[in-house]
DOKETOR-682152 format. One record per residue (C-alpha): residue in three letters; z, x, y. Coordinates in steps of 0.02 Angstrom, whole numbers, always signed. Each point is the difference from the previous one (the first is absolute). Layout:
N
<"Ala"; <Z; X; Y>>
...
***
This chain:
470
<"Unk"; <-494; -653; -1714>>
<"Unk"; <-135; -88; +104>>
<"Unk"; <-103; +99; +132>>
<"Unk"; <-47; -55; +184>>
<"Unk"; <-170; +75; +76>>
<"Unk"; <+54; +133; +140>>
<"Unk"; <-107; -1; +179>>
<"Unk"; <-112; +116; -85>>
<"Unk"; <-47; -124; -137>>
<"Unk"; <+100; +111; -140>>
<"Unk"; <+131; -77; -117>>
<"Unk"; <+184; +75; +26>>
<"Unk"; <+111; -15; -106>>
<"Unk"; <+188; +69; -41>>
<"Unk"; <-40; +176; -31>>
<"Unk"; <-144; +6; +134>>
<"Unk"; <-11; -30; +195>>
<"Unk"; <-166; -22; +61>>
<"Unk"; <-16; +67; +158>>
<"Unk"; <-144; +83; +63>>
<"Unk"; <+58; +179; +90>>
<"Unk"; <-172; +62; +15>>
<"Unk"; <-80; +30; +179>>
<"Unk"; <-151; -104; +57>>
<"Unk"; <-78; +4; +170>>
<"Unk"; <+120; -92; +127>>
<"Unk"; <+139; -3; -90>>
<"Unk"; <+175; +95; +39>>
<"Unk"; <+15; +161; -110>>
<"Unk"; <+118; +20; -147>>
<"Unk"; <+81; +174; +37>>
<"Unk"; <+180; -11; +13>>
<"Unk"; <+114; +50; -121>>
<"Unk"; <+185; -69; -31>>
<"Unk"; <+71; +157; +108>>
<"Unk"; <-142; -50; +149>>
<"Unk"; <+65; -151; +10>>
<"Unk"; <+189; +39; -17>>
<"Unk"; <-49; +115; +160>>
<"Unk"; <-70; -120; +71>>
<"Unk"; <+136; -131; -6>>
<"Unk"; <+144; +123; +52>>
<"Unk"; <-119; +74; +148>>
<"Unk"; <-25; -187; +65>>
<"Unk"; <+184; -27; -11>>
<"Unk"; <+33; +181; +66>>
<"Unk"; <+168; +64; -42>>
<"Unk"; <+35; +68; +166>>
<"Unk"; <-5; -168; +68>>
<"Unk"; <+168; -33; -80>>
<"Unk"; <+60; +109; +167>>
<"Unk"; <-76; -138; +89>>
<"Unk"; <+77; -137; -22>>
<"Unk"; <+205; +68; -22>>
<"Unk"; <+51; -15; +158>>
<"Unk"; <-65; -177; +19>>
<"Unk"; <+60; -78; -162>>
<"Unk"; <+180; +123; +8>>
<"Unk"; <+28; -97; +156>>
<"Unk"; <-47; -174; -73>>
<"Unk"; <+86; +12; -159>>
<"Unk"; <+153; +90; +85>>
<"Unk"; <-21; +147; -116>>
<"Unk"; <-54; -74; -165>>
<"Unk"; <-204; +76; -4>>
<"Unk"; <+39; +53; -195>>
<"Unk"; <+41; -168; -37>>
<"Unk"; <-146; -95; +104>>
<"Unk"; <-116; +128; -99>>
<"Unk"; <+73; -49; -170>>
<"Unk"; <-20; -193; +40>>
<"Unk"; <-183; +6; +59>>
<"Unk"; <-38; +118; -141>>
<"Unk"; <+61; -114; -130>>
<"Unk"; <-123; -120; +118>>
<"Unk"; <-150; +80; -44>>
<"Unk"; <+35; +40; -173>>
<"Unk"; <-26; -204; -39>>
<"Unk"; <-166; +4; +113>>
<"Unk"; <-66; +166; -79>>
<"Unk"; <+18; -79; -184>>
<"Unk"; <-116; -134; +67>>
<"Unk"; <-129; +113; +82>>
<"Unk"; <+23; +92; -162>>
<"Unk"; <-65; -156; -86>>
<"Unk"; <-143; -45; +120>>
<"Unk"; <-83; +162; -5>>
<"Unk"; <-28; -8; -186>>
<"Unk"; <-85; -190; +38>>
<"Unk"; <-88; +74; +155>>
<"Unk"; <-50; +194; +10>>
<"Unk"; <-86; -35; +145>>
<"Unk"; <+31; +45; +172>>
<"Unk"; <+97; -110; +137>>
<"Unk"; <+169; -11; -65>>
<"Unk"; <+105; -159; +52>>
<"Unk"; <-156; -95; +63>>
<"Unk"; <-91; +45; -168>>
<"Unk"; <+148; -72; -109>>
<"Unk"; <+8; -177; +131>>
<"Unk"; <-172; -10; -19>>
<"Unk"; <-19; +19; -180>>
<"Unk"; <+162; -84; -47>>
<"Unk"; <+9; -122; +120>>
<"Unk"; <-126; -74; +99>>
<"Unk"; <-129; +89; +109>>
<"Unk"; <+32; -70; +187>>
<"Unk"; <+184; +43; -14>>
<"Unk"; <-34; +181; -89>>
<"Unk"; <-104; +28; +176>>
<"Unk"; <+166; -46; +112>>
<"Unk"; <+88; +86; -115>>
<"Unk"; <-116; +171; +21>>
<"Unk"; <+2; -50; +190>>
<"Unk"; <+172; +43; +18>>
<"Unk"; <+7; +146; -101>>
<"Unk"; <-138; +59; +104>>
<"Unk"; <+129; -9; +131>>
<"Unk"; <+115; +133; -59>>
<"Unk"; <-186; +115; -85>>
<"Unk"; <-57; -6; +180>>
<"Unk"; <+133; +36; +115>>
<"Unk"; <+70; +125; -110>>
<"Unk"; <-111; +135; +58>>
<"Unk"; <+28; -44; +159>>
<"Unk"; <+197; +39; -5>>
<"Unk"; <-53; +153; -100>>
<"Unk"; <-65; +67; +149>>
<"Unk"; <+119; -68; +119>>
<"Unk"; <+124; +91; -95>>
<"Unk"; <-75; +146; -11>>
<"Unk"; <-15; +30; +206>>
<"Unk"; <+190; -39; +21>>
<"Unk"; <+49; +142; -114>>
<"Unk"; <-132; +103; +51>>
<"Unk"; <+38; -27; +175>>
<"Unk"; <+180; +43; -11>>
<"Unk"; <-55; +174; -40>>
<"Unk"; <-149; +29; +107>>
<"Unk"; <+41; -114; +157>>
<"Unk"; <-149; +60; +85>>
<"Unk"; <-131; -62; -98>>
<"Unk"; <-48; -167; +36>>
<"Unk"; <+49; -142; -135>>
<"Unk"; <-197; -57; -6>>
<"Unk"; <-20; +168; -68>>
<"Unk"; <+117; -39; -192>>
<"Unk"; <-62; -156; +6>>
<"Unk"; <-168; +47; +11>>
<"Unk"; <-9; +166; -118>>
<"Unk"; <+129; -108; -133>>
<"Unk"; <-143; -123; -25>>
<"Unk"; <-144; +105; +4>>
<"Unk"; <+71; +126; -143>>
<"Unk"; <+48; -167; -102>>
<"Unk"; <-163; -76; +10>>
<"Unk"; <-125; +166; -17>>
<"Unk"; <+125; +24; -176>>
<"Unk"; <-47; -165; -65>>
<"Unk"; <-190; +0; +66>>
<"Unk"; <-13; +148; -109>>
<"Unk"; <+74; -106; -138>>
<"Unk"; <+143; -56; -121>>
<"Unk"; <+18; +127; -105>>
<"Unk"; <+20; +126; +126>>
<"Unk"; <+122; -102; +120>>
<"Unk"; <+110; -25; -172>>
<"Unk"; <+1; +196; -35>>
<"Unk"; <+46; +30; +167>>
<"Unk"; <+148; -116; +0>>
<"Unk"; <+68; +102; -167>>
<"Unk"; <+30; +143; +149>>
<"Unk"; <+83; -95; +101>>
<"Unk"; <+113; -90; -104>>
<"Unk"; <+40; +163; -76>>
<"Unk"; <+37; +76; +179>>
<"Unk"; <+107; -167; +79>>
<"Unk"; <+114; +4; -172>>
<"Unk"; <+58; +189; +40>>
<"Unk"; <+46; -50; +170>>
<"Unk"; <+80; -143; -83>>
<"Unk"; <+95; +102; -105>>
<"Unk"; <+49; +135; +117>>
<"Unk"; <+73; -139; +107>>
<"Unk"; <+106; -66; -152>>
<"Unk"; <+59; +174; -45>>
<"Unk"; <+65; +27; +178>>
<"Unk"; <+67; -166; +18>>
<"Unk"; <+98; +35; -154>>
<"Unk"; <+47; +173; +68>>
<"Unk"; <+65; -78; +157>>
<"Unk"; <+111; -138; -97>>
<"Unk"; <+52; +130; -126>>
<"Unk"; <+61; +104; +173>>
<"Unk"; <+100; -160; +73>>
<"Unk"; <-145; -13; +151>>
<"Unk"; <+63; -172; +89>>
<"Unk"; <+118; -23; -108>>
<"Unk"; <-96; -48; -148>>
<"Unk"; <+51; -21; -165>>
<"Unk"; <-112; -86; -167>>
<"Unk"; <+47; -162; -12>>
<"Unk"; <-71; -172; -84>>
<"Unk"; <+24; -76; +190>>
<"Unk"; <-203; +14; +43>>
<"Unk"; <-17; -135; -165>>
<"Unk"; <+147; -100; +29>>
<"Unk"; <+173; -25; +130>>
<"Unk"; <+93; -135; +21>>
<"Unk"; <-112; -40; +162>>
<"Unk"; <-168; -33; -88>>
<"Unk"; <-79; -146; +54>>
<"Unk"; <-125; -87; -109>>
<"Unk"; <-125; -74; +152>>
<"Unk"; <+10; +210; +80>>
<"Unk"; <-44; +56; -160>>
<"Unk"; <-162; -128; -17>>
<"Unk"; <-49; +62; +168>>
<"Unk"; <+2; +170; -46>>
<"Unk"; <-120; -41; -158>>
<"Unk"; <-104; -96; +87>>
<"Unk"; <-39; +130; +125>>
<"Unk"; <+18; +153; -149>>
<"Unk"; <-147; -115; -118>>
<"Unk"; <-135; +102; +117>>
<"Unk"; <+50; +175; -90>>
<"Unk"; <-60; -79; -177>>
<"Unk"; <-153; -65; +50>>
<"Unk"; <-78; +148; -81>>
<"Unk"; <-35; -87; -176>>
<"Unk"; <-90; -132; +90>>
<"Unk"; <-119; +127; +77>>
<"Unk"; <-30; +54; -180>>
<"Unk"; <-48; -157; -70>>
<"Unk"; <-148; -20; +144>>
<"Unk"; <-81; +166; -101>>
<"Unk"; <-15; -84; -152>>
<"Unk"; <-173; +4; +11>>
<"Unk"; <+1; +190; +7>>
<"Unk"; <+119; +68; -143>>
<"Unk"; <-89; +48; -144>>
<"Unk"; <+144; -111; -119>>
<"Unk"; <+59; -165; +116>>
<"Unk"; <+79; -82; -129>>
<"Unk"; <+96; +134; -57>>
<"Unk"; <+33; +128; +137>>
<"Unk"; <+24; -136; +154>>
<"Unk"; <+161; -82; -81>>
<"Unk"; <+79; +186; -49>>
<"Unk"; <-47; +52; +176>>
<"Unk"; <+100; -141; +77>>
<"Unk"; <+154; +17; -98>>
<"Unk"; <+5; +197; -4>>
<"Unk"; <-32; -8; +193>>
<"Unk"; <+121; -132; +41>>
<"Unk"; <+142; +99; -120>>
<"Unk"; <-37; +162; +70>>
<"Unk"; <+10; -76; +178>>
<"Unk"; <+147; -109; -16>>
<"Unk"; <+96; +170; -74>>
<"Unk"; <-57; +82; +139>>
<"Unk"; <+27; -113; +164>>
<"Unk"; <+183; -34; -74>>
<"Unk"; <+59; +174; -29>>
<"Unk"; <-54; +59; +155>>
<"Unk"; <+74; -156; +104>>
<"Unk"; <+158; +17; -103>>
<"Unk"; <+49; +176; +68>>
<"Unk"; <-92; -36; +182>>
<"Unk"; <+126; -130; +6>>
<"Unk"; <+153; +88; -74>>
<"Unk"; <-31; +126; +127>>
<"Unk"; <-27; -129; +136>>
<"Unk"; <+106; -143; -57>>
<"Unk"; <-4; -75; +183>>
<"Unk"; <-200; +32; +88>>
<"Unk"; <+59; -87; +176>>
<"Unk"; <+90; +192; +31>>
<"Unk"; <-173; +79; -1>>
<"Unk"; <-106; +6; +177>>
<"Unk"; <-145; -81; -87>>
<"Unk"; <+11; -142; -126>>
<"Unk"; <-191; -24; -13>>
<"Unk"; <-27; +189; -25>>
<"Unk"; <+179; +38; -91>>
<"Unk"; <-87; +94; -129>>
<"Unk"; <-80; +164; +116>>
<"Unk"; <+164; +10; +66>>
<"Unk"; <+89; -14; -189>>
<"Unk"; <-121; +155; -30>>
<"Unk"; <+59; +97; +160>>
<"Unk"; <+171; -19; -58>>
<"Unk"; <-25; +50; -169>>
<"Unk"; <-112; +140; +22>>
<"Unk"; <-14; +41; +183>>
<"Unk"; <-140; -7; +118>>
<"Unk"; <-119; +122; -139>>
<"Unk"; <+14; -149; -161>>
<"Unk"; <-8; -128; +145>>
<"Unk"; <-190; +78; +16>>
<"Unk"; <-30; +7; -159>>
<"Unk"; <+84; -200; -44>>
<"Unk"; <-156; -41; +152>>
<"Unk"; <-135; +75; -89>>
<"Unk"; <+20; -69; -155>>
<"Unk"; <+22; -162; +69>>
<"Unk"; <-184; +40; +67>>
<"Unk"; <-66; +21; -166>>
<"Unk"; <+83; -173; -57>>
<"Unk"; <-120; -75; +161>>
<"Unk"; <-141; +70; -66>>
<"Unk"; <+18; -29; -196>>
<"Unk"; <+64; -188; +38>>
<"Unk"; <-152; -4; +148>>
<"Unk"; <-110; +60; -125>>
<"Unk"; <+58; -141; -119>>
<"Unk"; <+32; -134; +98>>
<"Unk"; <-187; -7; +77>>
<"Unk"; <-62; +41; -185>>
<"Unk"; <+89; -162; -65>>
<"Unk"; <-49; -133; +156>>
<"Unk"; <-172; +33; -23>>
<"Unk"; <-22; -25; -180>>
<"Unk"; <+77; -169; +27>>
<"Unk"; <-109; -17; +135>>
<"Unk"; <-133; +37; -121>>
<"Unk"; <+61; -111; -134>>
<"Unk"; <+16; -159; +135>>
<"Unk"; <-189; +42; +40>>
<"Unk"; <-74; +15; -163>>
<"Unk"; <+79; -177; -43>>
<"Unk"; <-67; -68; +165>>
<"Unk"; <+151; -34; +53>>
<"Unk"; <-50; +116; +156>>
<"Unk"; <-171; +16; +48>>
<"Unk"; <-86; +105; -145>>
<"Unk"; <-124; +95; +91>>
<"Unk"; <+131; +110; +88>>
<"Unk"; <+156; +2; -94>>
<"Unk"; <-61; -10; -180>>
<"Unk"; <-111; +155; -8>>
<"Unk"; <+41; +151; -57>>
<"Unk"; <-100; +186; +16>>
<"Unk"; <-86; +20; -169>>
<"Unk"; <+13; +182; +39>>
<"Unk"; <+188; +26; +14>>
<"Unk"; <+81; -175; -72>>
<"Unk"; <+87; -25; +171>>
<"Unk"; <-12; -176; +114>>
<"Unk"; <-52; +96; +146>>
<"Unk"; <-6; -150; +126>>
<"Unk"; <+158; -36; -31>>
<"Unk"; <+84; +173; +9>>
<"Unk"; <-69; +1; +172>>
<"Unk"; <+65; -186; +41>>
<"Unk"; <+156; +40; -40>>
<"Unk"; <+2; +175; +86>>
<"Unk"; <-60; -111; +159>>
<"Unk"; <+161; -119; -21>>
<"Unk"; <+112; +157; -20>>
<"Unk"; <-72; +31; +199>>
<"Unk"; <+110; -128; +35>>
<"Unk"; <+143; +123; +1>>
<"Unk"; <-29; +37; +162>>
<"Unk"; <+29; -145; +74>>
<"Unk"; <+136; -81; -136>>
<"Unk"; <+187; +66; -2>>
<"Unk"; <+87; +46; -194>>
<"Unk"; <+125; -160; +23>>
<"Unk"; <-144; -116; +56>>
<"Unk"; <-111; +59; -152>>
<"Unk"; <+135; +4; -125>>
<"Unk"; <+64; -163; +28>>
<"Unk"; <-161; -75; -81>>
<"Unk"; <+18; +112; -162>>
<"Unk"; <+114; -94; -95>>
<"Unk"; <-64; -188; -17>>
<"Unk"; <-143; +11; -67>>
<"Unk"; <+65; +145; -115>>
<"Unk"; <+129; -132; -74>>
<"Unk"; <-134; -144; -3>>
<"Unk"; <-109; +124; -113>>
<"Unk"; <+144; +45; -118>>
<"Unk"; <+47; -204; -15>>
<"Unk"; <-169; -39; -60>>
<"Unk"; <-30; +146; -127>>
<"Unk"; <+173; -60; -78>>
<"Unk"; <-80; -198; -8>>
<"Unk"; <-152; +78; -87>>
<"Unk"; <+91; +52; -145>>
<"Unk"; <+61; -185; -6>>
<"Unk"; <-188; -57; +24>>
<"Unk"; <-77; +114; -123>>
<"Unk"; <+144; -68; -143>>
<"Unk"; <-51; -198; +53>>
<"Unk"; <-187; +33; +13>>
<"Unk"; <-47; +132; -120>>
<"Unk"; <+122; +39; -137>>
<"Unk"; <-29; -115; -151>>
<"Unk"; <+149; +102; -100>>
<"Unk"; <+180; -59; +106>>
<"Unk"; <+148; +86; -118>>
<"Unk"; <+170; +52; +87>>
<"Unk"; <-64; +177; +54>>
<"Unk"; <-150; -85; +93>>
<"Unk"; <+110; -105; +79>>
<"Unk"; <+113; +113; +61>>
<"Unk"; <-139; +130; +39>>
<"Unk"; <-111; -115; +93>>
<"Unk"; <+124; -139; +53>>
<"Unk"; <+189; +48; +11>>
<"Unk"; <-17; +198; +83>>
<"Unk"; <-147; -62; +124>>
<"Unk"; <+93; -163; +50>>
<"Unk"; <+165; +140; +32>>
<"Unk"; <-151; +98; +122>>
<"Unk"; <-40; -162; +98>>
<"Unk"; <+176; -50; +52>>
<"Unk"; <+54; +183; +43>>
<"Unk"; <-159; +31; +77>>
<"Unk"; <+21; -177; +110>>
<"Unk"; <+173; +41; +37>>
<"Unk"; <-39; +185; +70>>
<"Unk"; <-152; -91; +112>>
<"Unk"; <+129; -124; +70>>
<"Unk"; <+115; +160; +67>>
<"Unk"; <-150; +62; +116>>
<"Unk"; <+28; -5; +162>>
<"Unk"; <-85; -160; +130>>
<"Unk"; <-97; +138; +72>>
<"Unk"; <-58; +45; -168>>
<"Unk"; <-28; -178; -35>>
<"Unk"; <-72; -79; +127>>
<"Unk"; <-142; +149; +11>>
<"Unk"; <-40; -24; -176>>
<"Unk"; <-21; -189; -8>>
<"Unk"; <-129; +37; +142>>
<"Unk"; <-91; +104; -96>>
<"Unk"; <+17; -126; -151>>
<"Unk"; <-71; -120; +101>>
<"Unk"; <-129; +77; +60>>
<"Unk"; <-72; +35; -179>>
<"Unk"; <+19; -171; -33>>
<"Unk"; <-132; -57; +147>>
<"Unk"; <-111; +127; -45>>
<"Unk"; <-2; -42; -174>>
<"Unk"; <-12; -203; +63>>
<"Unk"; <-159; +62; +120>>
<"Unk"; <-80; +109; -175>>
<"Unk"; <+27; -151; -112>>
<"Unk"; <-50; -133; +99>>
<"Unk"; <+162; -107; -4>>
<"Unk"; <+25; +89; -196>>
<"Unk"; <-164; -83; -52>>
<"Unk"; <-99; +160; -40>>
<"Unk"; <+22; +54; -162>>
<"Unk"; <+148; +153; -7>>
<"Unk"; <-58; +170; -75>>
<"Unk"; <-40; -4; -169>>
<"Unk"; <+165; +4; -126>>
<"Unk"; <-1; +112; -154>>
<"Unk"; <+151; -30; -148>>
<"Unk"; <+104; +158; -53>>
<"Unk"; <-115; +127; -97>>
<"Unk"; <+105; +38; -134>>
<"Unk"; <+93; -174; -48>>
<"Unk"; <-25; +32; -179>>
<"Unk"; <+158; +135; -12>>
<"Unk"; <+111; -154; +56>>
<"Unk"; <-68; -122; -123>>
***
């Protein structure tokens, strides 16, 4: 079997994947294990934030969230087995832009990262927003500056200090958001077993004679946000000590255990509460699902775990927009000097933690529907392209084209792009018309940088380990 020299000038071949994992000055640190990263994905997505979104999608599905989970899971299962397959071209950090970039072509793996960096950016920012709404429904007296304030200064001292530490700290909170999680399911179940409202198990939250298709896209649509987790994973490629192997079982094992977990506890929210227009509070059904359940004492206790989902997803939402940050600057598709340096000290883009802290600010001035309106678009966009990378990679690089290469790097990824497409179309105008600003916005400034595309785009570099496909 022939051999293909590796970035670091070493032959790979089948049995061996050259990829340098040692530290040198400048470069991101290699100190996350497979469980750091598995953390890491569920913290971004966190678990709580399943309690969320219930109200909104119970109301827009007309009591079908189960089934809207189910649908946009099977979604991301298509687009996870194609960032499965980048990460072992591309260990490297920057995720969807990397895999355009590398795959594709350079100036539209930069639009591509630009809106991604949409969704990295203002994530934070609804983090914190978040965070003073449910804070501020238990202490009304202190001022909603305050949370907004003390949520992003605790997320960005954590990953100042650096990776590892933010990542250990996220195995606590995980840990502490799925026993809330759980105590909510076991009184839910308590309640239904009792008859509370009239409840009774049922297959009605996956399917009724009333399901409609285009209410059901909707929900997905809007539901895609709670598995963005795997995505946040594949930006730290650069810092697990095994990318190739511990990325793609990170992705799979965190979109499983998440899937499992968001429909189960949907499933008996909405047995319980087959109808959520009888509660006060659509938007906030779920701190009034724990008062019923558990009284005003669990109610407490549901609010401050859902604080220690905003700070593990805080934590890893800022940790995740400024390594792409990082990996835009050290391709020079942002300017270098600021965003592509990192502390040789500590392994951490410092410049960028703070940038992004800085946009977080914003939540002082932003409302949650006007910042999470933008999310979605450029999430979609992102999850398009890594699915017609696959397809790239198989025209471009892969000399050996048998049926399981076809299906592999053709068939599922092609599956990706239309359900990925169709999802996108079921935004919102709102949604829409905010992104394609955005969009457009990237495209003039990379115009201005390339002088009318005649500078030569950042520097391409072919899949490191080709040889194990050839």
């Amino acid at each position: 079997m022939s051999t293909l020299p590796t970035r670091s000038g070493v032959a790979a071949g089948d049995d061996q994947i050259a990829h340098a994992v040692t530290h040198e000055p400048g470069q991101l640190k290699r100190t996350l294990k497979l469980r750091h990263l598995v953390f890491i994905g569920l913290a971004y997505m966190a678990p709580l934030a399943v309690f969320d979104m219930f109200g909104i999608v119970a109301d827009e599905t007309g009591g079908h969230v189960p089934l809207a989970y189910l649908v946009v899971m099977v979604a991301v299962l298509f687009t996870a087995f194609s960032y499965s397959r980048m990460v072992r071209f591309f260990p490297i950090a920057g995720s969807a832009y990397t895999y355009a970039k590398e795959a594709i072509n350079a100036h539209l793996g930069f639009l591509v990262g630009w809106a991604a960096t949409l969704d990295y950016l203002l994530l934070p920012m609804i983090n914190a927003i978040l965070s003073a709404i449910y804070m501020g429904a238990v202490f009304p007296e202190v001022p909603f500056w305050v949370w907004v304030l003390l949520t992003i200064a605790i997320c960005t001292v954590l990953n100042l200090v650096g990776v590892k530490l933010a990542a250990s700290m996220n195995i606590l909170l995980v840990g502490i958001q799925l026993v809330v999680a759980v105590v909510f399911v076991v009184l839910t179940i308590v309640n239904i077993n009792n008859g509370a409202n009239g409840a009774e198990f049922t297959m009605t939250p996956f399917f009724s004679s009333d399901v409609q298709a285009a209410a059901i896209t909707a929900g997905a649509a809007i539901l895609a946000l709670s598995f963005l987790g795997f995505d946040a994973v594949s930006t730290l490629a650069e810092e697990a000590e095994k990318p190739e192997r511990d990325i793609p079982r990170a992705i799979f094992i965190i979109i499983a255990v998440a899937g499992a977990f968001f429909i189960t506890v949907t499933y008996v929210m909405q047995v319980l509460f087959p109808d959520v227009s009888l509660l006060g509070d659509i938007v906030g059904a779920s701190p009034e699902m724990a008062k019923y359940i558990g009284g005003a004492a669990f109610q407490a206790i549901f609010v401050g775990g859902y604080m220690m989902a905003v700070l593990g997803c805080g934590i890893t939402q800022q940790m995740s927009a400024a390594r792409l940050l990082y990996a835009m600057g050290r391709d020079g598709a942002l300017p270098k000097k600021l965003f592509g340096r990192i502390n040789p000290r500590t392994g951490v883009p410092v410049a960028n933690v703070v940038i992004v802290a800085l946009i977080a600010l914003t939540g002082l001035f932003v409302d949650l529907d006007q910042a999470a309106s933008m999310i979605n678009f450029g999430a979609f966009i992102a999850f398009t392209f890594v699915n017609l990378s696959v397809i790239f990679v198989f025209f471009r690089f892969l000399k050996r084209r048998g049926p399981g290469a076809w299906l592999g790097f053709v068939v599922v990824p092609a599956i990706g792009v239309v359900i990925n497409v169709w999802l996108w179309l079921s935004l919102d105008t709102v949604s829409m018309i905010i992104g394609f600003c955005w969009l457009a916005l990237g495209v003039v400034y990379l115009v201005i940088k390339t002088r009318g595309f005649q500078a030569p785009a950042p520097d391409l570099t072919g899949p490191i380990n080709i040889s194990m496909y050839e």
